[in-house]
C-alpha positions in Angstrom: 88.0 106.5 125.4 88.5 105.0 128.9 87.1 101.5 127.7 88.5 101.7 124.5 92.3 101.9 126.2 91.2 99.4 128.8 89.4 96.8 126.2 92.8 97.4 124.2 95.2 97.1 127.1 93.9 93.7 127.9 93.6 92.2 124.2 97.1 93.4 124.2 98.3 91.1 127.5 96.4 88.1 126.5 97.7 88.5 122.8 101.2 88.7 124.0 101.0 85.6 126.3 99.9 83.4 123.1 102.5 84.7 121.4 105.0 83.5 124.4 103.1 80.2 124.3 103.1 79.0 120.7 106.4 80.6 120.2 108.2 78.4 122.7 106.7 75.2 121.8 107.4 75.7 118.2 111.4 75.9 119.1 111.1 72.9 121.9 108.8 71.0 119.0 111.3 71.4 116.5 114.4 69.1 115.9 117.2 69.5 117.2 118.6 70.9 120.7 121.3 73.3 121.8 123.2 70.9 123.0 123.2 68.7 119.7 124.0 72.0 118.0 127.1 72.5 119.9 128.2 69.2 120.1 127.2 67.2 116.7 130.7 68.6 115.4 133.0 67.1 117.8 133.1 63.5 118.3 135.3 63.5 121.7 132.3 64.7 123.2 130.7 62.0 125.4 127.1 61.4 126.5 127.4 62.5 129.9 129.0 66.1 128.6 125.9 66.3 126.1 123.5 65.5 129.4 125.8 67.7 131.5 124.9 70.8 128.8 121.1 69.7 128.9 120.8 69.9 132.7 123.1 73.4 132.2 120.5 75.1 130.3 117.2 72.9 132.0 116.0 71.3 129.2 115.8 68.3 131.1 113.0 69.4 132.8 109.4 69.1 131.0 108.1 71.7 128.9 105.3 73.3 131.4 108.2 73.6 133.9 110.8 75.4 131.5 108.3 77.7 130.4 107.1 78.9 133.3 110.5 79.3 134.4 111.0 81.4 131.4 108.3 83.7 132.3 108.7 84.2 135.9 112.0 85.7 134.0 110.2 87.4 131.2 107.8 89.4 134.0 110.9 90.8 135.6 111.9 91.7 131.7 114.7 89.1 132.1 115.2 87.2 129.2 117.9 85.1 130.5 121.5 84.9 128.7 122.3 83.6 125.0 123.1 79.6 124.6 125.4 80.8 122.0 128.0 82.7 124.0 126.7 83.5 127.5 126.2 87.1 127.0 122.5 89.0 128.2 119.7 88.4 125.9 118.9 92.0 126.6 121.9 93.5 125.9 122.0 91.4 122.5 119.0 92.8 121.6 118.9 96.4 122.5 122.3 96.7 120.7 120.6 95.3 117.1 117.2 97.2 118.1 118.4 100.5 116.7 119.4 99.3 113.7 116.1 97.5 112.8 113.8 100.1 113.8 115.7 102.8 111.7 115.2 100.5 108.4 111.5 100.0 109.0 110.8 104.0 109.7 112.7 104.7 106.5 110.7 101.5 104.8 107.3 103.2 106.0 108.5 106.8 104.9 109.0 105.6 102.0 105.9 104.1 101.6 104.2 106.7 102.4 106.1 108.9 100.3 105.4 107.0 96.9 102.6 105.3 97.1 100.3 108.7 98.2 101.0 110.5 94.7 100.3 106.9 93.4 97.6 106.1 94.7 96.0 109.5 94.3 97.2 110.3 90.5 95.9 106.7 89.3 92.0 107.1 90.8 92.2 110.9 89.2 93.3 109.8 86.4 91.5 106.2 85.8 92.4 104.1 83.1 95.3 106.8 81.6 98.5 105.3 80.5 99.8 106.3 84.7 97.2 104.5 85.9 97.9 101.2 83.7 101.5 101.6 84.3 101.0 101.9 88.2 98.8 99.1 88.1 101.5 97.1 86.0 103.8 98.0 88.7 101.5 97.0 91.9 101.3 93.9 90.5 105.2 93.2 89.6 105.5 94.3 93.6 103.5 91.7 94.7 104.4 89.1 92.4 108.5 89.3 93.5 109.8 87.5 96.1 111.6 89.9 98.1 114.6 87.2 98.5 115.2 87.6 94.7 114.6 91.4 94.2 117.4 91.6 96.8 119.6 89.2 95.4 119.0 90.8 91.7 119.4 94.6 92.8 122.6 93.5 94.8 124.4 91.9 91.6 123.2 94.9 89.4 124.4 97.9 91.4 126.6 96.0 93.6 128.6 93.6 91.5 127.7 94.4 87.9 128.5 98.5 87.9 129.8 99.1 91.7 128.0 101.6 92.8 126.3 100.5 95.9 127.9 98.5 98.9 126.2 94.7 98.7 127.0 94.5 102.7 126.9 96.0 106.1 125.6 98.9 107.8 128.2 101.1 107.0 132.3 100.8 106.1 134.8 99.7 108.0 137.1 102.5 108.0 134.3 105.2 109.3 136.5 106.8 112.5 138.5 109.6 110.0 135.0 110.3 108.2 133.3 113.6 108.7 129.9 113.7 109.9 128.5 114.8 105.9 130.3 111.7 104.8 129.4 109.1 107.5 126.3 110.3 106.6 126.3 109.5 102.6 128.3 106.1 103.8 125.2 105.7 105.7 122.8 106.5 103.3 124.9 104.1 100.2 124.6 100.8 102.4 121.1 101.6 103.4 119.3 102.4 100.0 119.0 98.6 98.3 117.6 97.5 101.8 115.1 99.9 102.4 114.2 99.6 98.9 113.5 96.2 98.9 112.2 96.3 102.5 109.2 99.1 101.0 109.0 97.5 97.6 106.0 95.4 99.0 104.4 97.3 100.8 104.3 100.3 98.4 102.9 98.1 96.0 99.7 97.2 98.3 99.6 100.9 100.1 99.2 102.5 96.6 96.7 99.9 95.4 94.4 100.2 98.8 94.8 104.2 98.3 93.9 103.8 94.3 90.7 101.7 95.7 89.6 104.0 98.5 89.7 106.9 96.6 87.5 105.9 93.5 84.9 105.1 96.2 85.4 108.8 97.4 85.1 110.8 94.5 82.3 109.0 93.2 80.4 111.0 96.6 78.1 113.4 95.7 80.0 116.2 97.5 82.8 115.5 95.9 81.1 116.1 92.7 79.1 119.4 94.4 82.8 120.7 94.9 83.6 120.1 91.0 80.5 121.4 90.4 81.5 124.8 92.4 84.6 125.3 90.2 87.2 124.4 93.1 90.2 123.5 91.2 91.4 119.7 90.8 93.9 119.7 93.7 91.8 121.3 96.0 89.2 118.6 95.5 91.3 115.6 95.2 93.5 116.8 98.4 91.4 118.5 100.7 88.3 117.1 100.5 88.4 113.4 99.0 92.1 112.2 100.3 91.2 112.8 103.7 88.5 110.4 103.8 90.2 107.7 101.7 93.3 108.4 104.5 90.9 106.4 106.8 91.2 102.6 106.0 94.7 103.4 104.7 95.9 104.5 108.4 95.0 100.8 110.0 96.4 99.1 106.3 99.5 100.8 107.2 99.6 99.7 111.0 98.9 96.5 109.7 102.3 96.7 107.6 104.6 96.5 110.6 104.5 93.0 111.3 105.8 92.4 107.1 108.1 95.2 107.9 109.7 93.4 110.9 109.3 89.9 109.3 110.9 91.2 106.3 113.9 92.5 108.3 114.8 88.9 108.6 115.6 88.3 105.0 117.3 91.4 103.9 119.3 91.6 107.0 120.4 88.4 106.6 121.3 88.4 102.9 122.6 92.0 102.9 124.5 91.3 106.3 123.5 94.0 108.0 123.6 93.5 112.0 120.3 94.1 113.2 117.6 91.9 115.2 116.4 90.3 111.8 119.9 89.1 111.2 120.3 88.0 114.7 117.2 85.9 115.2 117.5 83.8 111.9 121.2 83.2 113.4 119.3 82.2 116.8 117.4 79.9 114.9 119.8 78.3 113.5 121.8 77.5 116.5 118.7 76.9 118.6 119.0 79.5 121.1 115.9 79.2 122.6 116.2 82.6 124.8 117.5 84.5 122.0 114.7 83.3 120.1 112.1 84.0 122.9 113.3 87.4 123.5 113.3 88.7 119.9 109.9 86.8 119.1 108.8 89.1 122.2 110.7 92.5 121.0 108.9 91.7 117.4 105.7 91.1 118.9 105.2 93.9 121.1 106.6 96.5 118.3 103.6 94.7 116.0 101.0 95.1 118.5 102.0 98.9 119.4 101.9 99.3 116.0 98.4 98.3 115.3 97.3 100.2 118.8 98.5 103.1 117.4 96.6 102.2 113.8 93.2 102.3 115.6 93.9 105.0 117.7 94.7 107.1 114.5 91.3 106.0 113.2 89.7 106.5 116.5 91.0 110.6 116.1 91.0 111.3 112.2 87.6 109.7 111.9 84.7 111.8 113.2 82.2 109.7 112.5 83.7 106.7 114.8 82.6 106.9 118.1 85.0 105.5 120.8 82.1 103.9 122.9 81.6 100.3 124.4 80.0 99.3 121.5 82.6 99.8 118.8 85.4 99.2 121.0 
């Protein structure tokens, strides 16, 4: 176990310091500058001043230069301060964090939540009018651009018969709510997000499940347990969902990095103020340490993630062996 966290613990640094690499020269690469941003719109600005904001924020200074300066910041866990309005990269973050990691846990409870029965109910029940229509469904999930299931679901209940908000994390007018209404406020602005944010990967959960656990009951001690008269349940829960929970555990580690990538669409079209919202507006207005910070916060969630995935296998799996060899 020793190696295992050790072997981990380093892919995990070296990992992290590509990301920082191929992140930053993908936002230097690109066209455009900060200072163009901020000063394309205003034609009394002069050369100098546009050379003036260059030298402000070091981008006269080669690439190898400005990123290292960047990351003797980033090892301190100093991301630097915002292009846009001067304020603590940090602080920026951490006060959108909340809000994005509170969508994706709902996202993966819901997940987890569907697609199980799903899953389970279409490999008992093989080629039965559930299993067709779940396998219909699967496929309408991945054949939907989340962009246009979130566009569609906010003109139906939003627009077309009012019953969900199309915007925001919750209303305006919050302060005379009680705490059983903030809560349903909460809950009305949240459901279309987390819907669309899980519609995905509840689709591809419930079809890996589906998969694994035909392979399982096809096992001849799943058909010895038939055979000694255990009821269905019994059989298909106890004994045969277990194993088929095995490869599901690192499919669903390997989720978070679509759950966090997805934030930036729905966030951004259902306005809701979390990181997802706020890096696509970083983007735009090249904010090159807002963009390096969040690329960072994204990253390391994605790779804790997938740590914890193989750990999970590591401990629910009796027949892997945490040794040098299969670490």
């Amino acid at each position: 176990m020793t190696f295992f966290l050790l072997n981990r613990s380093v892919q995990f640094f070296v990992t992290l310091l590509g990301v920082t690499v191929i992140t930053f020269l993908i936002m230097h690469l690109a066209p455009g500058e900060p200072a163009d941003v901020q000063t394309n719109l205003n034609p009394k600005v002069s050369l100098e001043a546009k050379e003036n904001l260059r030298k402000l924020y070091a981008l006269d200074k080669p690439l190898p230069v400005q990123y290292f300066i960047w990351l003797k910041k980033f090892i301190t866990f100093d991301f630097g301060t915002s292009f846009m309005d001067g304020q603590p990269v940090n602080q920026k973050i951490l006060d959108r964090l909340p809000v994005t990691i509170s969508i994706n846990l709902l996202s993966l409870g819901l997940i987890l939540l569907v697609a199980t029965p799903f899953g389970v109910l279409g490999a008992a029940k093989q080629n039965s009018f559930f299993d067709v229509s779940s396998t219909l469904f699967v496929f309408i999930g991945f054949a939907i651009p989340t962009f246009w299931l979130a566009l569609l679901l906010m003109i139906l209940f939003g627009v077309q018969l009012g019953w969900l908000p199309i915007s925001g994390y919750q209303s305006l007018d919050t302060e005379g709510f009680t705490f059983l209404t903030r809560l349903l406020d909460w809950g009305k602005h949240l459901l279309l997000p987390v819907f669309v944010s899980a519609f995905g990967g509840l689709a591809g959960l419930s079809r890996y499940l589906r998969s694994e656990m035909l392979e399982v009951i096809r096992q001849d001690y799943i058909r010895t347990a038939y055979a000694k008269g255990l009821p269905e349940n019994v059989v298909l829960y106890k004994h045969a969902f277990r194993n088929a929970l095995i490869p599901i555990v690192t499919i669903l580690g390997l989720s978070v990095p679509g759950l966090i990538g997805g934030s930036v669409i729905f966030e951004s079209i259902y306005a809701i103020p979390g990181m997802g919202q706020l890096f696509f507006q970083s983007v735009m207005m090249r904010d090159y340490p807002l963009v390096m910070g969040i690329t960072i916060i994204g990253a390391l969630l994605t790779m804790v993630g997938n740590f914890l995935a193989d750990l999970s296998v590591a401990l629910v799996n009796p027949k892997v062996k945490v040794t040098t060899k299969t670490a």
